[in-house]
C-alpha positions, -999 to 999 in steps of 0.1 A, spaced: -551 682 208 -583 663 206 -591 642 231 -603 605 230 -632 590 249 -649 555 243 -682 546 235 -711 546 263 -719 509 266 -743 490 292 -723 477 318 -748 444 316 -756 435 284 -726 453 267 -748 467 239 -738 500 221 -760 528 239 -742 558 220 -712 562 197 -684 586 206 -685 615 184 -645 627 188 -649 656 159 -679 674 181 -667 660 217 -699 642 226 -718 613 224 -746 607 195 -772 598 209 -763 625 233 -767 613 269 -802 634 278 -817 615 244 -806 585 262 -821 591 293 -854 601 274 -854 567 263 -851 549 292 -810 542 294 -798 542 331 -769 567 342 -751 559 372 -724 588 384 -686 576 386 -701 538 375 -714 537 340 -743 529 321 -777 504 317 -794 505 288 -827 496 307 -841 496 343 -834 456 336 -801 453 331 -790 473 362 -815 448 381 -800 421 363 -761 439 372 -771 438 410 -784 402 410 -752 388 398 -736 406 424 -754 399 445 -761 426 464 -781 459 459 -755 489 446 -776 515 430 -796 546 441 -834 532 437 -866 556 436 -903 551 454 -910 529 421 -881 506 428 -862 519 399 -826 530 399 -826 565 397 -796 591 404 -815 625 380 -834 637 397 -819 626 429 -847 601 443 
């Protein structure tokens, strides 16, 4: 039985970061491409497409959420 699992999407801006690939039981891109490129990954939340958009996540709630390195970016791999 093949299992079903949606596409990653940017929890801000709601763009398309990766498609589900359901035959291969992955992503494409595959998440470490995604990282490479400077997508966000946030464990048991979701995704950001850029450093930006999680900024942009936390403003509107107005509060700060996320994991942030020496840099001030949001960072959970390596653990900052």
């Amino acid at each position: 039985m093949k299992r079903s699992f949606p596409d990653i999407v940017c929890e801000q801006c709601k763009k398309v970061l990766a498609r589900a690939d359901v035959e291969r039981d992955t992503h494409a891109p595959q998440p470490d491409e995604l990282v490479a490129t400077g997508a966000v990954a946030v464990p048991n939340f979701g995704w950001f497409c850029s450093q930006e958009c999680a900024t942009r996540y936390e403003q509107a709630a107005g509060r700060r959420m996320f994991d942030r390195n020496a840099a001030g970016e949001v960072q959970y791999y390596p653990k900052p």
